[in-house]
C-alpha positions, -999 to +999 in steps of 0.1 A: -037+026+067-072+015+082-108+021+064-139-001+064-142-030+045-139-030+008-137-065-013-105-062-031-086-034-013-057-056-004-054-068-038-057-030-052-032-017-025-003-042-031-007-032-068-012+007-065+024+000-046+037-025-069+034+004-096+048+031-076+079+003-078+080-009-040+085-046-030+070-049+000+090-065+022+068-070+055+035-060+063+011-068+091-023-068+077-060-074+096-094-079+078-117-087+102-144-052+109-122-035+086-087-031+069-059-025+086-022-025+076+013-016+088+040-018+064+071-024+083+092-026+051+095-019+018+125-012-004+127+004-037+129-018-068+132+011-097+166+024-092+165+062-103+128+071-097+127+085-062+089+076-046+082+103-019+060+098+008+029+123-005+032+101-037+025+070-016-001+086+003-020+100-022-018+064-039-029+045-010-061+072-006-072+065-044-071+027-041-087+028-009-114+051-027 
């Protein structure tokens, strides 16, 4: 994920995927002419409710606005 600076965006992404019931385990995250990160892992917490990739997408492109 990378789009220009936003106060609060980290905060609002690592909720938007705290909802969608994914600990992240390791991310890689850079804030200096914009916001970048690379989640290198992230497990499931919810057992039974299945996350698909478009969910997450569409997640992470409403928090980012």
């Amino acid at each position: 994920m990378f789009c220009a600076r936003k106060p609060g965006l980290l905060l609002s992404t690592m909720k938007a995927l705290d909802n969608l019931g994914l600990d992240i385990q390791q991310a890689v995250i850079s804030c200096f002419n914009g916001f970048a990160m690379d989640i290198f892992r992230a497990e499931q917490i919810k057992e039974g409710q299945d996350v698909h990739p478009e969910e997450i997408k569409a997640v992470l492109l409403d928090s980012a606005g």
